[in-house]
C-alpha positions as CSV (number, residue, x, y, z in Angstrom):
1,X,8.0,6.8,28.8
2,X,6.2,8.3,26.1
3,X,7.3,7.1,22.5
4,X,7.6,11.4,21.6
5,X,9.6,11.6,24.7
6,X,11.7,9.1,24.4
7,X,12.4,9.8,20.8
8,X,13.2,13.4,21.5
9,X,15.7,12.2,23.9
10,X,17.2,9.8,21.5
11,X,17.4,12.7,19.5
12,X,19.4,15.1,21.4
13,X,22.0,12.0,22.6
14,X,22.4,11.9,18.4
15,X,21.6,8.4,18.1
16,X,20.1,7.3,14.7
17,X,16.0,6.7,14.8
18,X,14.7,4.2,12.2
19,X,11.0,4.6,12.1
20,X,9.3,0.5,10.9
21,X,6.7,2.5,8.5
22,X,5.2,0.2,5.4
23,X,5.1,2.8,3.7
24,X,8.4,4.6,4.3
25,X,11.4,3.8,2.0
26,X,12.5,0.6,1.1
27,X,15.3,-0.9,3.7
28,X,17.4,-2.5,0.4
29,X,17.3,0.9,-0.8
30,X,18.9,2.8,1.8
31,X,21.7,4.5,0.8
32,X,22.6,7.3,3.4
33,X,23.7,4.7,6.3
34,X,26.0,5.8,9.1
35,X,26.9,2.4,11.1
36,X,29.2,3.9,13.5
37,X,26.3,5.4,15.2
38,X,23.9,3.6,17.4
39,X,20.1,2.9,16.4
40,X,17.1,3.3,18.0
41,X,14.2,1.3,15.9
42,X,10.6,2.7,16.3
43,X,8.0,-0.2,16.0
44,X,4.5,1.3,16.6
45,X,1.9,-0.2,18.2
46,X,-0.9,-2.1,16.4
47,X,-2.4,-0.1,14.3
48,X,0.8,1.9,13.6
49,X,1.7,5.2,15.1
50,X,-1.0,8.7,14.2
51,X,0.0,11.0,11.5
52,X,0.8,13.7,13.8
53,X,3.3,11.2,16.0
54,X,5.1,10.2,12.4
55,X,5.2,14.2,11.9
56,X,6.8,14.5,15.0
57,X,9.1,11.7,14.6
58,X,10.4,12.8,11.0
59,X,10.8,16.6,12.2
60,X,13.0,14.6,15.3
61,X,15.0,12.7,11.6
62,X,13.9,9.9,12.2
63,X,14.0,7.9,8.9
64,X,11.2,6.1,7.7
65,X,11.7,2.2,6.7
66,X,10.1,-0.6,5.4
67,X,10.9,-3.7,5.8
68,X,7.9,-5.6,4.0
69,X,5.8,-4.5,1.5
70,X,2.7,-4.7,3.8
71,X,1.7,-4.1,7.7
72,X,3.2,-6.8,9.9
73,X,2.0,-7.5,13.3
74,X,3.9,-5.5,15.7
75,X,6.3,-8.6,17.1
76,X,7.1,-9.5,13.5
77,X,7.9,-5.7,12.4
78,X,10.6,-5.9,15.6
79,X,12.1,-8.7,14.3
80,X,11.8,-8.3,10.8
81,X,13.7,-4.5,11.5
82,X,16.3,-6.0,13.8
83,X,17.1,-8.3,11.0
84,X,17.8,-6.3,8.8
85,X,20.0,-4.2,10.8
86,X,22.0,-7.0,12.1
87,X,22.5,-8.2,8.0
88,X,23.5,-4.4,6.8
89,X,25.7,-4.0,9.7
90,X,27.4,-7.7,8.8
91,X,27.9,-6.7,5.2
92,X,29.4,-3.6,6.0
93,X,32.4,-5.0,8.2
């Protein structure tokens, strides 16, 4: 399925869609967190996803993270992400 699709879908269910962007906000600085909703993470392939798919993405509200100050390779960003979902979610329970 196509990442658009499938985020549009993600949408409408009202999941939460986390978009692994360098150069979204920082992921300690997150304040506006619900953990009682499920999570969808967006990694983008190598070389990231286009302008017009993080358009679409945002305008779906998606929220824009970053995990590392630079680009990681697309299997570290996954982890890197996951992490720091599982360790907010620990904290907060």
């Amino acid at each position: 399925m196509e990442v658009l699709a499938y985020a549009k879908q993600v949408h409408e269910q009202g999941l939460q869609l986390i978009l692994a962007d360098h150069q979204g906000e920082a992921w300690q600085e997150v304040s506006e967190y619900d953990e009682s909703q499920r999570i969808v993470c967006l990694v983008g392939p190598e070389g990231g996803f286009s302008e017009s798919e993080i358009e679409i993405l945002l305008a779906l509200g998606a929220r824009s993270v970053a995990v590392a100050p630079n680009i990681l390779r697309i299997e570290t960003a996954a982890v890197a992400i996951a992490t720091a979902i599982l360790t907010r979610l620990i904290k907060l329970v």
